[in-house]
N, C-alpha and C positions, 0 to 999 in steps of 0.2 A: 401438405405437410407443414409441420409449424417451424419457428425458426431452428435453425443453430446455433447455442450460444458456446463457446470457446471458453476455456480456463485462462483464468491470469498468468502468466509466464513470469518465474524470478525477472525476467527483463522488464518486461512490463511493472513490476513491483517497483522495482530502481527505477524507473522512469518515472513511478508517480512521486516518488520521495525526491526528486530533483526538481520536479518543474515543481512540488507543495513546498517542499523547504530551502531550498537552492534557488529557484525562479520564482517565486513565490506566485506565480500562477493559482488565480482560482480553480477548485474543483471542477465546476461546469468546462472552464478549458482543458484542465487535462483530460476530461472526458470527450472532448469531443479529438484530443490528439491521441489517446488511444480508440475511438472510436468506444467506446466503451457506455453505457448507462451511469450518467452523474450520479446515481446510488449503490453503483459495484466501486464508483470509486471512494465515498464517503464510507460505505461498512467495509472496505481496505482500510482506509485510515485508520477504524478503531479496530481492526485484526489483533494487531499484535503491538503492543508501547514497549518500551524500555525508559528507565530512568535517562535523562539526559543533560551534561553540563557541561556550558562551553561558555566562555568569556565574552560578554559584552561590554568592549569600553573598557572597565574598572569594575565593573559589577559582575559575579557571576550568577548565570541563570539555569536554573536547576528545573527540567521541563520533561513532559512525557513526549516521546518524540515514536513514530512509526519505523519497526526496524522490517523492512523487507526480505530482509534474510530469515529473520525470525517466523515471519507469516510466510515463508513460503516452505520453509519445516513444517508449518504448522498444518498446511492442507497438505504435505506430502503423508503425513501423519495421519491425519483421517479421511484420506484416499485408502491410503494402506490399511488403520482398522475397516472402512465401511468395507473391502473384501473387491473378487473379480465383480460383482454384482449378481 
């Protein structure tokens, strides 16, 4: 039989946007702390952006940032169109 692979869980989504923007942790580690392939985590990353601006210092910085919530609409969504199978 071949593998099992598992869906991303909204938890899993917040987890990676904590340890990428919060812990600044490289990809290759949050992949290996969800156990996950360093390329499910990289095509999360560009899932779903949102505009994003938050105060650095005196400067503000105006950035596309990964919203988890966002992408995890987003495969509830084409779960739902692709049908029971």
């Amino acid at each position: 039989m071949g593998k099992h692979y598992k869906h991303l869980t909204l938890a899993d989504r917040e987890r990676i946007y904590k340890e990428y923007y919060v812990n600044k942790k490289p990809v290759k580690e949050i992949a290996y702390i969800l156990d996950k392939h360093v390329s499910t985590i990289y095509y999360e990353l560009r899932r779903k952006n949102v505009h994003f601006e938050h105060l650095d210092g005196k400067t503000w910085i105006k950035e596309m940032r990964y919203s988890p919530e966002l992408a995890q609409k987003q495969y509830e969504y084409h779960l739902q169109a692709k049908g029971a199978g």
